[in-house]
CHARMM internal coordinates of N, CA and C (Angstrom, degrees):
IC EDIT
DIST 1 N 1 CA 1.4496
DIST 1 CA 1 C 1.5309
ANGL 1 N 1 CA 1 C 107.84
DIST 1 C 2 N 1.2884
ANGL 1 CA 1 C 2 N 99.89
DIHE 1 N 1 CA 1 C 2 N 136.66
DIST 2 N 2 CA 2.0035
ANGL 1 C 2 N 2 CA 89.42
DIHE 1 CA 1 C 2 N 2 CA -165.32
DIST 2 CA 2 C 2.1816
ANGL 2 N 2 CA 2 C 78.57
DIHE 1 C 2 N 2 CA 2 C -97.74
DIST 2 C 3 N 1.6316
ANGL 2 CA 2 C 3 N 74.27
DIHE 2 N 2 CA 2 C 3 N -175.56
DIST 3 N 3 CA 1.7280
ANGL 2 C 3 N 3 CA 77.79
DIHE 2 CA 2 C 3 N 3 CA -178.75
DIST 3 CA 3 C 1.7885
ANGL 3 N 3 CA 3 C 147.87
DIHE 2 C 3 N 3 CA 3 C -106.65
DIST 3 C 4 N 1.7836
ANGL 3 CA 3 C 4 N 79.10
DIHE 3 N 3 CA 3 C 4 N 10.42
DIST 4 N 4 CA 1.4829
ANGL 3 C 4 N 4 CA 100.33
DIHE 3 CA 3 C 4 N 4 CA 153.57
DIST 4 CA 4 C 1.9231
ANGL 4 N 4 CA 4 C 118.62
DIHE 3 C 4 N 4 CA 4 C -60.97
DIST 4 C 5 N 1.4642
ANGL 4 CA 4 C 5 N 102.22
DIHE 4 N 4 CA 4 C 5 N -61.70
DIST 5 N 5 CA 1.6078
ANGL 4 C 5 N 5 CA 135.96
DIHE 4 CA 4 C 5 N 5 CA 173.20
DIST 5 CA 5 C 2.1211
ANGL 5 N 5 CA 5 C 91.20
DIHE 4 C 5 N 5 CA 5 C -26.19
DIST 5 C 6 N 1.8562
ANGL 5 CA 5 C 6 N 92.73
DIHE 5 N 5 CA 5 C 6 N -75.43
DIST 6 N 6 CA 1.6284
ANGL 5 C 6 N 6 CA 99.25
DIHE 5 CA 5 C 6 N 6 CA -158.88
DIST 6 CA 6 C 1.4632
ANGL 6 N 6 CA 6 C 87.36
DIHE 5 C 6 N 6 CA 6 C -71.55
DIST 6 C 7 N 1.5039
ANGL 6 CA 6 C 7 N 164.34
DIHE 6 N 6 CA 6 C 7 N 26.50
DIST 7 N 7 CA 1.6007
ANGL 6 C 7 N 7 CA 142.18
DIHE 6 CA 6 C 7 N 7 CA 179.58
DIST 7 CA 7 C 1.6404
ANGL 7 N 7 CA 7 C 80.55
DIHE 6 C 7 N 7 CA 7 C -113.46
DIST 7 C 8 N 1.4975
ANGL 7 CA 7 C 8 N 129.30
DIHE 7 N 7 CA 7 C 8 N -41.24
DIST 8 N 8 CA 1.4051
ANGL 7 C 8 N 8 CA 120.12
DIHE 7 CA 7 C 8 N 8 CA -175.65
DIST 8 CA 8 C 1.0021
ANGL 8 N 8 CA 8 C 112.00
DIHE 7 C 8 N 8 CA 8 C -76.25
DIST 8 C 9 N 1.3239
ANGL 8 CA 8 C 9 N 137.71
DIHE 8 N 8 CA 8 C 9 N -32.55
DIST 9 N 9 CA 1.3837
ANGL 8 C 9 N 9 CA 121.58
DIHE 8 CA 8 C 9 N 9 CA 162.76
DIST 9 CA 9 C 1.2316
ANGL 9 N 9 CA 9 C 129.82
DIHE 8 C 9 N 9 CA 9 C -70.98
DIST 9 C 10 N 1.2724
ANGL 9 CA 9 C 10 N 128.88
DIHE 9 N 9 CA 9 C 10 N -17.55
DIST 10 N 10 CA 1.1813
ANGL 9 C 10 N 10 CA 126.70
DIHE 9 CA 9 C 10 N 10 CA 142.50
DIST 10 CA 10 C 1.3444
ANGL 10 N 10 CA 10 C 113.17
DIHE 9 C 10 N 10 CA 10 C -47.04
DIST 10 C 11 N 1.2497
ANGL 10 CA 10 C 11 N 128.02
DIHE 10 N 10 CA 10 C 11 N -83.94
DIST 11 N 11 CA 1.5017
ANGL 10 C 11 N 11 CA 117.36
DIHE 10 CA 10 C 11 N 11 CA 179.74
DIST 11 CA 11 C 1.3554
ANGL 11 N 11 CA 11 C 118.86
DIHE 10 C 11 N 11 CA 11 C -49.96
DIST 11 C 12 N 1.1212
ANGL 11 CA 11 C 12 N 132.07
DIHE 11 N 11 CA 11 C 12 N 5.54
DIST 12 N 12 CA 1.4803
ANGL 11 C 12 N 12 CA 126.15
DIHE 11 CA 11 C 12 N 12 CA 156.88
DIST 12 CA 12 C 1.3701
ANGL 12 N 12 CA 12 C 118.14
DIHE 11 C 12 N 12 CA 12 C -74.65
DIST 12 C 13 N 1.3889
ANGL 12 CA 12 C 13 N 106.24
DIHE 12 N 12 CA 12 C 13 N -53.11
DIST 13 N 13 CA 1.6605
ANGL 12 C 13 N 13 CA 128.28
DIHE 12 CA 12 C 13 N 13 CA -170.68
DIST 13 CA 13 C 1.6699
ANGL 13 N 13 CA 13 C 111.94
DIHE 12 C 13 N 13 CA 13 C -61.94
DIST 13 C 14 N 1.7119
ANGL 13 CA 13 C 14 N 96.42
DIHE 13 N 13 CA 13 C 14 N -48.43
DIST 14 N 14 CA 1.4650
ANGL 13 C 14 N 14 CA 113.26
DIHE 13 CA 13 C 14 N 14 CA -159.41
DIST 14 CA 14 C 1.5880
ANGL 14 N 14 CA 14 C 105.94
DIHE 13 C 14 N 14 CA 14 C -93.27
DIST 14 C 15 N 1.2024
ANGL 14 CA 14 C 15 N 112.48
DIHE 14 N 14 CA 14 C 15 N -31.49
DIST 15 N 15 CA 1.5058
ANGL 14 C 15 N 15 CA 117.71
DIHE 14 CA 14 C 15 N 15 CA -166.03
DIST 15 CA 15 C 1.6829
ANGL 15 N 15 CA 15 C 122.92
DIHE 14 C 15 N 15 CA 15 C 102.22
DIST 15 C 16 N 1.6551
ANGL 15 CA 15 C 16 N 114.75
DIHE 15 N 15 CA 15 C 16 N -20.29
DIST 16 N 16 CA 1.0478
ANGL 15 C 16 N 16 CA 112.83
DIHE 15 CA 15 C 16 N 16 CA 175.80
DIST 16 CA 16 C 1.7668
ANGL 16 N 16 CA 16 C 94.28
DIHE 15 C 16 N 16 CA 16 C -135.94
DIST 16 C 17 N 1.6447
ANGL 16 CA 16 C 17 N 76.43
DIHE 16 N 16 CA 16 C 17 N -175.81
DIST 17 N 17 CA 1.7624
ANGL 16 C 17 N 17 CA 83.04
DIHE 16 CA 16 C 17 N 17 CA -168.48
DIST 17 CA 17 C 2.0957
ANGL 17 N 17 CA 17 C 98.57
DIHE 16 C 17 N 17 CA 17 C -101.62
DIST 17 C 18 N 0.9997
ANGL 17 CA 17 C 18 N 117.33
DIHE 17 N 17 CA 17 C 18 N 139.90
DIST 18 N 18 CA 1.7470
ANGL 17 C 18 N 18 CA 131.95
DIHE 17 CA 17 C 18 N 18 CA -177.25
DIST 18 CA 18 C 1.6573
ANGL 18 N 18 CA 18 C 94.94
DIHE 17 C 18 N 18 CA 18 C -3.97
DIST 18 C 19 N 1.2973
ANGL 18 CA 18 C 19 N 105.28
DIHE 18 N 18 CA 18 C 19 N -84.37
DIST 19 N 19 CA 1.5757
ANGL 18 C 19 N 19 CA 134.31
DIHE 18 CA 18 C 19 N 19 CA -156.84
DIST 19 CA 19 C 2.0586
ANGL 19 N 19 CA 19 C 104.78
DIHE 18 C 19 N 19 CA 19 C -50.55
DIST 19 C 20 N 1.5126
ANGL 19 CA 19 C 20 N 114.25
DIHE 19 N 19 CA 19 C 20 N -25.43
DIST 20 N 20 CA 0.9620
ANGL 19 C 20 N 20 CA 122.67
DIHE 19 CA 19 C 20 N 20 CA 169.54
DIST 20 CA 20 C 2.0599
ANGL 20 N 20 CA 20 C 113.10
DIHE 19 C 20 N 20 CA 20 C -98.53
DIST 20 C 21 N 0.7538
ANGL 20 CA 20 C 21 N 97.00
DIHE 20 N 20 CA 20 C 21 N -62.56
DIST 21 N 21 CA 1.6576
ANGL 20 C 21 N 21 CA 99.08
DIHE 20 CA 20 C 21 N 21 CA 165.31
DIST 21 CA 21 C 1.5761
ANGL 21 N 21 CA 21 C 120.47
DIHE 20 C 21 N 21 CA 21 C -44.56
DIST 21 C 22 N 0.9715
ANGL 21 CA 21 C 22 N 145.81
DIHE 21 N 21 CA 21 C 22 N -13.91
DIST 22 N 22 CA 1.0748
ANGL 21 C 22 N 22 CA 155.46
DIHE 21 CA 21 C 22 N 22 CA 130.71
DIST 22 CA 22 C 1.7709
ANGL 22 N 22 CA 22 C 128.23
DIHE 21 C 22 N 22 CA 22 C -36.10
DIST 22 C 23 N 1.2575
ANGL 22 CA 22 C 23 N 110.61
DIHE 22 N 22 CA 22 C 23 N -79.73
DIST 23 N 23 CA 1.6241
ANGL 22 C 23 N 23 CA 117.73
DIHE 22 CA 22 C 23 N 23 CA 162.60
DIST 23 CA 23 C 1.4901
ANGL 23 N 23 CA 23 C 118.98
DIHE 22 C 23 N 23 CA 23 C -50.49
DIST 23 C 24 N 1.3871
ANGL 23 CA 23 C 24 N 110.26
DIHE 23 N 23 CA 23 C 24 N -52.77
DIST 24 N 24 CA 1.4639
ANGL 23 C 24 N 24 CA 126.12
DIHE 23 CA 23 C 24 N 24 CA 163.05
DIST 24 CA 24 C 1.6581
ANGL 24 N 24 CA 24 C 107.42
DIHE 23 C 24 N 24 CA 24 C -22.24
DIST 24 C 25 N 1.2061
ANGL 24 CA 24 C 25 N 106.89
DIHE 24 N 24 CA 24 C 25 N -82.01
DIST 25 N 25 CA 1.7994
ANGL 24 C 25 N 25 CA 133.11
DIHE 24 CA 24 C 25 N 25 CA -165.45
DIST 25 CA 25 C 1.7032
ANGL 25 N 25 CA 25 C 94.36
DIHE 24 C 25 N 25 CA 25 C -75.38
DIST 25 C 26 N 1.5147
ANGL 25 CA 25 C 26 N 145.03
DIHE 25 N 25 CA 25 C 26 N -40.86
DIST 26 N 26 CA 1.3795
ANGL 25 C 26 N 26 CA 112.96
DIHE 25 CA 25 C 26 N 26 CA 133.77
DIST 26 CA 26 C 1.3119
ANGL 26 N 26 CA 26 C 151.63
DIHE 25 C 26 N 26 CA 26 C -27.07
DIST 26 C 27 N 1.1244
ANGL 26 CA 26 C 27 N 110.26
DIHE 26 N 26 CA 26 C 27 N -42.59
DIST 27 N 27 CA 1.6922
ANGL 26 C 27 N 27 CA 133.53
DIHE 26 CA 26 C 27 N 27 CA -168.05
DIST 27 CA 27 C 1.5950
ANGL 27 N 27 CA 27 C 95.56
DIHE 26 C 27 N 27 CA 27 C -88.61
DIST 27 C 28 N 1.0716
ANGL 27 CA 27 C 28 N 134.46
DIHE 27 N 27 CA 27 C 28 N -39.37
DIST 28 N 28 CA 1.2713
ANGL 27 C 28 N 28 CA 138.65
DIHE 27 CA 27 C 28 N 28 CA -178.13
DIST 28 CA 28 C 1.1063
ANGL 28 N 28 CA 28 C 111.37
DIHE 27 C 28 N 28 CA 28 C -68.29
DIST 28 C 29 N 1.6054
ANGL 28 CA 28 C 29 N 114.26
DIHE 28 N 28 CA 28 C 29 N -56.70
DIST 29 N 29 CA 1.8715
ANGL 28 C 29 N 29 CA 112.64
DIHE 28 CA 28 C 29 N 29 CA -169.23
DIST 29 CA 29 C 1.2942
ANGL 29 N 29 CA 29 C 116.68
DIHE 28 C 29 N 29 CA 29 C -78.47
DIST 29 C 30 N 1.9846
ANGL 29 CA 29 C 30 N 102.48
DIHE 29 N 29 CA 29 C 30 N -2.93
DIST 30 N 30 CA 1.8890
ANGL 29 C 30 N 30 CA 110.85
DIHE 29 CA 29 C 30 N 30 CA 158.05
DIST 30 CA 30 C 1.4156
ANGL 30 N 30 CA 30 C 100.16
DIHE 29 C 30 N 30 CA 30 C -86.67
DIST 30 C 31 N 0.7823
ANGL 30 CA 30 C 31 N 115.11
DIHE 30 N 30 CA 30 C 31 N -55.90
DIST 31 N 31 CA 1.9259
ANGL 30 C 31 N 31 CA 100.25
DIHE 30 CA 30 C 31 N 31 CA 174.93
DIST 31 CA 31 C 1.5563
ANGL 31 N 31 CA 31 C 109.66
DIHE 30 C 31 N 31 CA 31 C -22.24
DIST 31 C 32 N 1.4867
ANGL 31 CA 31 C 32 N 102.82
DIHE 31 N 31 CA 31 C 32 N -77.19
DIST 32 N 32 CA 1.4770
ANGL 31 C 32 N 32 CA 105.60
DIHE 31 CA 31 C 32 N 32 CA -177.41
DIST 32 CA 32 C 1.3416
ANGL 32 N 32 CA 32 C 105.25
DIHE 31 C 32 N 32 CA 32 C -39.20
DIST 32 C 33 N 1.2234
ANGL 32 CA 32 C 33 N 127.54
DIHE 32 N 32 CA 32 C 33 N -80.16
DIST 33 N 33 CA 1.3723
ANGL 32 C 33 N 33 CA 141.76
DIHE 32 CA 32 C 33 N 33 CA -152.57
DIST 33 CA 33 C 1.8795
ANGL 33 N 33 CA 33 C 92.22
DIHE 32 C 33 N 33 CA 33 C -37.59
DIST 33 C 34 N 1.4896
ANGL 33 CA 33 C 34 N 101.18
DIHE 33 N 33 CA 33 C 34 N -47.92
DIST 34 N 34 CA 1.6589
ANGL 33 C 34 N 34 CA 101.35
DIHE 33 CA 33 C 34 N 34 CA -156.97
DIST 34 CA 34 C 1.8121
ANGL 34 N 34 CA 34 C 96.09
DIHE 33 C 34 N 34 CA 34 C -61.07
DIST 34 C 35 N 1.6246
ANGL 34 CA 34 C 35 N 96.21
DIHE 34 N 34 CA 34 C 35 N -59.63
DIST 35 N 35 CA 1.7557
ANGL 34 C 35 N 35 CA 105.02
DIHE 34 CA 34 C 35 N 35 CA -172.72
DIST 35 CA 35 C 1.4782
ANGL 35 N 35 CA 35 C 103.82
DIHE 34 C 35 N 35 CA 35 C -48.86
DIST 35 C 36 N 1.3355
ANGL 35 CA 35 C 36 N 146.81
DIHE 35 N 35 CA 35 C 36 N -6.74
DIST 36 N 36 CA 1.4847
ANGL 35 C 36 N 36 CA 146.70
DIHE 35 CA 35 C 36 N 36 CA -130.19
DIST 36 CA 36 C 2.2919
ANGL 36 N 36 CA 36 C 80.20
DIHE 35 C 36 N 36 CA 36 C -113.82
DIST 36 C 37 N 1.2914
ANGL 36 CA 36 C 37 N 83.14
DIHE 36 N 36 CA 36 C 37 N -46.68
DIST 37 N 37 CA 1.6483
ANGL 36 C 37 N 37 CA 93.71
DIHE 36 CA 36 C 37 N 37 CA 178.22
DIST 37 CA 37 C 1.7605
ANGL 37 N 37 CA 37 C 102.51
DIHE 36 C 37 N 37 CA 37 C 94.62
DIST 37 C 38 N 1.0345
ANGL 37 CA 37 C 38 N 121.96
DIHE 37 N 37 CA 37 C 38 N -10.72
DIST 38 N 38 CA 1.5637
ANGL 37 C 38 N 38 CA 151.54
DIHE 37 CA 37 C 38 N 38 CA 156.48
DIST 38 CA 38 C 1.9202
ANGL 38 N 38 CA 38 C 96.74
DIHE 37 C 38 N 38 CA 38 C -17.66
DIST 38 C 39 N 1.3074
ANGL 38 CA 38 C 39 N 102.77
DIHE 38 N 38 CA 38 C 39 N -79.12
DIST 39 N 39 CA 1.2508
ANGL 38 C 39 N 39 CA 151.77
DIHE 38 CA 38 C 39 N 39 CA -153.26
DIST 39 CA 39 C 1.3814
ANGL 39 N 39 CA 39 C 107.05
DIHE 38 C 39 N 39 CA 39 C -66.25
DIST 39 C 40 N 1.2353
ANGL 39 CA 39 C 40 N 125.71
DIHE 39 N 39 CA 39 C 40 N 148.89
DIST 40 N 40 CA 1.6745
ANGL 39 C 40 N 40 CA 132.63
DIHE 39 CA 39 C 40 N 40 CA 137.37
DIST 40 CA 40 C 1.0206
ANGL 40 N 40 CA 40 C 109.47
DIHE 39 C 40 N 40 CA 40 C -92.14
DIST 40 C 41 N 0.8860
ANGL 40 CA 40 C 41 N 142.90
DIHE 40 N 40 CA 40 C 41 N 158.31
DIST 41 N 41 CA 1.9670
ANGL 40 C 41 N 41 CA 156.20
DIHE 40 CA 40 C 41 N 41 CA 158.41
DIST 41 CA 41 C 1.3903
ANGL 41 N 41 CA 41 C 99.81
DIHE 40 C 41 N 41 CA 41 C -49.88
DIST 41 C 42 N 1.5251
ANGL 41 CA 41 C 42 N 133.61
DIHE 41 N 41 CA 41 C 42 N -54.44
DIST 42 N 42 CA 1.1266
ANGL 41 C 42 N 42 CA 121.78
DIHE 41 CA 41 C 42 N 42 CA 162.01
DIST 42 CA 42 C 1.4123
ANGL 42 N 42 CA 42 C 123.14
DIHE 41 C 42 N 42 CA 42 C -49.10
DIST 42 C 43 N 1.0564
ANGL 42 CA 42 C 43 N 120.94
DIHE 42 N 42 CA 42 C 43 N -72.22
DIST 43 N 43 CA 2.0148
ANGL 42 C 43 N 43 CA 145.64
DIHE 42 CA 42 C 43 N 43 CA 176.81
DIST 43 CA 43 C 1.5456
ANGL 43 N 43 CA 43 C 82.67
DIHE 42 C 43 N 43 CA 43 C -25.97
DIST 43 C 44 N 1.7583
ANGL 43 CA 43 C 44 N 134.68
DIHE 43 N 43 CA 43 C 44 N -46.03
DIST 44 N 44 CA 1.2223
ANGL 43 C 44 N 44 CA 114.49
DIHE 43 CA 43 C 44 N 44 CA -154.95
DIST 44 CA 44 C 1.4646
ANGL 44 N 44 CA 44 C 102.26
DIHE 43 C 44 N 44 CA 44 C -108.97
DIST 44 C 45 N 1.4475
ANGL 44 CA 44 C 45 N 105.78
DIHE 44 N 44 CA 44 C 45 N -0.41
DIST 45 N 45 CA 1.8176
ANGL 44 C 45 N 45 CA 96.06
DIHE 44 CA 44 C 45 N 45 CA 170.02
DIST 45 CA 45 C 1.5002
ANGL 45 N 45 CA 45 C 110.84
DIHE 44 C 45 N 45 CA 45 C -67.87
DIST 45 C 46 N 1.3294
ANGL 45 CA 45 C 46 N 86.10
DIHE 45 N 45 CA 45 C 46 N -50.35
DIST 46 N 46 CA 1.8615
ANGL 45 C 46 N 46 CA 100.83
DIHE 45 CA 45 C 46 N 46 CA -163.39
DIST 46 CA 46 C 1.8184
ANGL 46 N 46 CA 46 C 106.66
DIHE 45 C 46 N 46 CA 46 C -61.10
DIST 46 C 47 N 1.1044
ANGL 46 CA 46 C 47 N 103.04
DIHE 46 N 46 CA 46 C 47 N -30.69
DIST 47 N 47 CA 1.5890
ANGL 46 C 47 N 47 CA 115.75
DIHE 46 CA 46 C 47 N 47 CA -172.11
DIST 47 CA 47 C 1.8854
ANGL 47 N 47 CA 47 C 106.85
DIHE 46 C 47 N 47 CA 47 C -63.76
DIST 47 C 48 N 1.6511
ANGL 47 CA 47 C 48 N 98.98
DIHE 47 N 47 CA 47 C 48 N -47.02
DIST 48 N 48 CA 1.2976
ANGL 47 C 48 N 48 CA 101.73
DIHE 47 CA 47 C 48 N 48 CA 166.10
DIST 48 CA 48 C 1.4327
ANGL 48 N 48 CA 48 C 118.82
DIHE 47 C 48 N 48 CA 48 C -67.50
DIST 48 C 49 N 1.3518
ANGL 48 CA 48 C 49 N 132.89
DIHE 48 N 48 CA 48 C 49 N -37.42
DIST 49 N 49 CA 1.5527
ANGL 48 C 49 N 49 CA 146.24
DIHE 48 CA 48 C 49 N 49 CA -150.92
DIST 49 CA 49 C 1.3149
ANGL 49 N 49 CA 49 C 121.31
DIHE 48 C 49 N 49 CA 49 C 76.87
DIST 49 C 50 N 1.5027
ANGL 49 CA 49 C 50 N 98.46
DIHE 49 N 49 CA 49 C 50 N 61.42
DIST 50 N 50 CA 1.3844
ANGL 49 C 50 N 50 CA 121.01
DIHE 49 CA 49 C 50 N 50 CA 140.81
DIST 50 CA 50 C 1.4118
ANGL 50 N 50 CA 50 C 141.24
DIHE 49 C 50 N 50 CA 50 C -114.42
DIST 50 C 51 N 1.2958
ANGL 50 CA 50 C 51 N 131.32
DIHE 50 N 50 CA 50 C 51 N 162.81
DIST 51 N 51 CA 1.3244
ANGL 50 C 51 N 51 CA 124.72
DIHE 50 CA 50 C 51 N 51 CA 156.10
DIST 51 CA 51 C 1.7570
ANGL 51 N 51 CA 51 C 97.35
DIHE 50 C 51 N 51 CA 51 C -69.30
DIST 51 C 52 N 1.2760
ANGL 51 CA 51 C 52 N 84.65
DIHE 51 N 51 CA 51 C 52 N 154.88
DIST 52 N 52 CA 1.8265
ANGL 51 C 52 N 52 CA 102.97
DIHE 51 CA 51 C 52 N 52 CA 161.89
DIST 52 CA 52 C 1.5190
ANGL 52 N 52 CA 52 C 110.92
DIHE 51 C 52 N 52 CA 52 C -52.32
DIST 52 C 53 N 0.9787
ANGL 52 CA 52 C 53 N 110.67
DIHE 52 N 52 CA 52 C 53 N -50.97
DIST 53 N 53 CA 1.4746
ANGL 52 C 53 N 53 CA 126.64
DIHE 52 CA 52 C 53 N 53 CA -166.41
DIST 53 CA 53 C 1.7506
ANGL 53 N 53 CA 53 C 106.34
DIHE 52 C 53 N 53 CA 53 C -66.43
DIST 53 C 54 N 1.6444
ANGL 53 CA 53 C 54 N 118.72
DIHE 53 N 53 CA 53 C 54 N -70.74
DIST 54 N 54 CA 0.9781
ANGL 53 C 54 N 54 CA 129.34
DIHE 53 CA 53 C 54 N 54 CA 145.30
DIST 54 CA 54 C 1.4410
ANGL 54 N 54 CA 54 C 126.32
DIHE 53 C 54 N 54 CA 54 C -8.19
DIST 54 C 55 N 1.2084
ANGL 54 CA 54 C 55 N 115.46
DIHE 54 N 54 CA 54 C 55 N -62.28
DIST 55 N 55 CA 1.8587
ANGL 54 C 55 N 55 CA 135.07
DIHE 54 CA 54 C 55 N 55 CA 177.30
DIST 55 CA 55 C 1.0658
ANGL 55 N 55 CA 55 C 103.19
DIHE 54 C 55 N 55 CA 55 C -56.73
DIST 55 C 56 N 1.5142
ANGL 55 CA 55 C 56 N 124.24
DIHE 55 N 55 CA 55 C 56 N -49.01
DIST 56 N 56 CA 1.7921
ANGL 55 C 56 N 56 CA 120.59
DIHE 55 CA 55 C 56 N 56 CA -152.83
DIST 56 CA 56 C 1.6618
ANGL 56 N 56 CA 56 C 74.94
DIHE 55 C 56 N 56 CA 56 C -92.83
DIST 56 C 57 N 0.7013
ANGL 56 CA 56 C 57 N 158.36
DIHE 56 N 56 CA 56 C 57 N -93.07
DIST 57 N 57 CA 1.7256
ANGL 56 C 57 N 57 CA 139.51
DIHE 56 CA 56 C 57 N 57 CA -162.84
DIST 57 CA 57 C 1.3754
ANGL 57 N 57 CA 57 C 114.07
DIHE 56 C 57 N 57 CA 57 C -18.72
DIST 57 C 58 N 1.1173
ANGL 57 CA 57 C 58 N 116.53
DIHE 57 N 57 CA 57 C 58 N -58.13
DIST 58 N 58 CA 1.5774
ANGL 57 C 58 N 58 CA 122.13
DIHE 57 CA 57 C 58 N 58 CA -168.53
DIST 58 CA 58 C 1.9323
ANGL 58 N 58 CA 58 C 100.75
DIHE 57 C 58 N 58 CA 58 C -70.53
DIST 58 C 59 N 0.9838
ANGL 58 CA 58 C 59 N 104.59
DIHE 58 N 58 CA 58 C 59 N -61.93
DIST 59 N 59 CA 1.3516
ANGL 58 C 59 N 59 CA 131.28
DIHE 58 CA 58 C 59 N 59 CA -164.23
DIST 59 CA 59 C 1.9613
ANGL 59 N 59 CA 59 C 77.94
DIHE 58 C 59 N 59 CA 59 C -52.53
DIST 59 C 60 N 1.2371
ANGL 59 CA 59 C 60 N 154.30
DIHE 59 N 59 CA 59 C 60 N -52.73
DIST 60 N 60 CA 1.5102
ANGL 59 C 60 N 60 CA 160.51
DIHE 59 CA 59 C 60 N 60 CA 176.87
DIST 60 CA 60 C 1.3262
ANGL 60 N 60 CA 60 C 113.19
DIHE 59 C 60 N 60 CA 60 C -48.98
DIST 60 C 61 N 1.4998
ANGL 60 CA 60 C 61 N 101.32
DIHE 60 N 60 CA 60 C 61 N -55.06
DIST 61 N 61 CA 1.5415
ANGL 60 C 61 N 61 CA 105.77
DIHE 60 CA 60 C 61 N 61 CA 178.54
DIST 61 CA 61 C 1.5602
ANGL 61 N 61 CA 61 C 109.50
DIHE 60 C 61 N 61 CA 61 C -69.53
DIST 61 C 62 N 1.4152
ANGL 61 CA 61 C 62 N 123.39
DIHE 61 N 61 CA 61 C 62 N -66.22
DIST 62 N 62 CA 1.4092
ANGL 61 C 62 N 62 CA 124.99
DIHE 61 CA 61 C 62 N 62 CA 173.56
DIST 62 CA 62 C 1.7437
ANGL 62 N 62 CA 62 C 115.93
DIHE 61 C 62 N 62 CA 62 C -37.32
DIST 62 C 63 N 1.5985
ANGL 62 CA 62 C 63 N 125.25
DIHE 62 N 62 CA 62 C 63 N -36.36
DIST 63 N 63 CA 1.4360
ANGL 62 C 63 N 63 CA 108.17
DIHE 62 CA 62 C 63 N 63 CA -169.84
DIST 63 CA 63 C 1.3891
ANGL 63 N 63 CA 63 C 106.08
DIHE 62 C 63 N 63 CA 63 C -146.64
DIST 63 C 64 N 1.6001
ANGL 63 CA 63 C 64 N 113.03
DIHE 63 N 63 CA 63 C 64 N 24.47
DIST 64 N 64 CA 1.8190
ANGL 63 C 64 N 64 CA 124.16
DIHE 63 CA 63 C 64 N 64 CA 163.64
DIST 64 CA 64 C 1.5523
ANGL 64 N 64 CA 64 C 97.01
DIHE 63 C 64 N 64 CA 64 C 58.71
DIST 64 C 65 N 0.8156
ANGL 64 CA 64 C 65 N 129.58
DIHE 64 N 64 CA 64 C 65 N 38.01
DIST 65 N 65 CA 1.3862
ANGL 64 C 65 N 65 CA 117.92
DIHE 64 CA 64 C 65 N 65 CA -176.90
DIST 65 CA 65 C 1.6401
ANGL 65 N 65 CA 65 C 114.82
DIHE 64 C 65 N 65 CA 65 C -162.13
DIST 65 C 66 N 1.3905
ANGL 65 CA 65 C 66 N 129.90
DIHE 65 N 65 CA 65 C 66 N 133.31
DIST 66 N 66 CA 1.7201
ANGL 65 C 66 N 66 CA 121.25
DIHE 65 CA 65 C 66 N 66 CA -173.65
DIST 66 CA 66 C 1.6429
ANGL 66 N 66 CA 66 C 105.36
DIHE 65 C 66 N 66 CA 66 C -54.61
DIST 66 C 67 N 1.5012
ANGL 66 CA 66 C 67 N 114.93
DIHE 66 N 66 CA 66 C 67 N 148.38
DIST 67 N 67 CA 1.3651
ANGL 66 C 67 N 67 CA 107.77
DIHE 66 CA 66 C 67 N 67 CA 168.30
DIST 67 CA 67 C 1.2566
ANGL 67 N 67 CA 67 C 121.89
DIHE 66 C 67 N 67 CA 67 C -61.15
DIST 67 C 68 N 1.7787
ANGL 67 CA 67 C 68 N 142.59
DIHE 67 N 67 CA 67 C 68 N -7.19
DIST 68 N 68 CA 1.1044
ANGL 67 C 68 N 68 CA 166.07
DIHE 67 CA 67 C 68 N 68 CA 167.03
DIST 68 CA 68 C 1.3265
ANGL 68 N 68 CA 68 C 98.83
DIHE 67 C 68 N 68 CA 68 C -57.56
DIST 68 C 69 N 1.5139
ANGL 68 CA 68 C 69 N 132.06
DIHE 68 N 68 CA 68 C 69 N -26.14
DIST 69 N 69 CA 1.4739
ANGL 68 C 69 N 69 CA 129.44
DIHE 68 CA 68 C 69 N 69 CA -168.95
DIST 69 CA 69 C 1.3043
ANGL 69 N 69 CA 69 C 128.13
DIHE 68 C 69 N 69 CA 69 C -87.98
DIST 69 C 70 N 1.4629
ANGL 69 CA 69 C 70 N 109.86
DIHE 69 N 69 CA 69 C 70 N -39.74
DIST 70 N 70 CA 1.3147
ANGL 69 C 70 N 70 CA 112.89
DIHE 69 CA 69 C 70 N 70 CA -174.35
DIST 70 CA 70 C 1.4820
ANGL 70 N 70 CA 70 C 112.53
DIHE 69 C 70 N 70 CA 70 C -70.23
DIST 70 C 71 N 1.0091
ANGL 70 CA 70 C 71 N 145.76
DIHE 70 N 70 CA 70 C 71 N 99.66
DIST 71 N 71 CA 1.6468
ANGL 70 C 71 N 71 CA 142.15
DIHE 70 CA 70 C 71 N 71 CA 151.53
DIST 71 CA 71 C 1.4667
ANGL 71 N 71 CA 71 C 120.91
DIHE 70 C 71 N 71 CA 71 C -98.25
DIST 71 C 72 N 1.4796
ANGL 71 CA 71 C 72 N 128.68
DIHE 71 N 71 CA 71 C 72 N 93.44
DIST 72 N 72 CA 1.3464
ANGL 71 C 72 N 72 CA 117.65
DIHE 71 CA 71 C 72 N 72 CA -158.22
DIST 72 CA 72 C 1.0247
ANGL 72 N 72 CA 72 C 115.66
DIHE 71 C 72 N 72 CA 72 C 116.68
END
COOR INIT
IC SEED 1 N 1 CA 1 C
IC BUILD
């Protein structure tokens, strides 16, 4: 299977393509972690593999909102 073939079947199966499904399903299980109340915003960058800094960018673009926001 070359690796055009296996990146579309991934995005068939999964809904996104590798390179996006990845950050996605990071950014999410810091969501949880953050909404969980568990967490610092930091504690859950690094936990995913981010910088702090890094995270609150990503973490903005993925859910329009500072990672400081979600509680719940």
């Amino acid at each position: 299977m070359n690796m055009r073939k296996l990146a579309e079947g991934f995005r068939l199966l999964l809904g996104a393509m590798p390179s996006a499904f990845v950050p996605s399903t990071r950014l999410d299980e810091a969501h949880r972690l953050i909404a969980s109340g568990e967490w610092s915003v930091s504690q859950a960058a690094w936990e995913v593999g981010y910088t702090p800094a890094a995270f609150a960018t990503a973490f903005r673009r993925r859910f329009g909102v500072a990672p400081s926001v979600p509680r719940g």
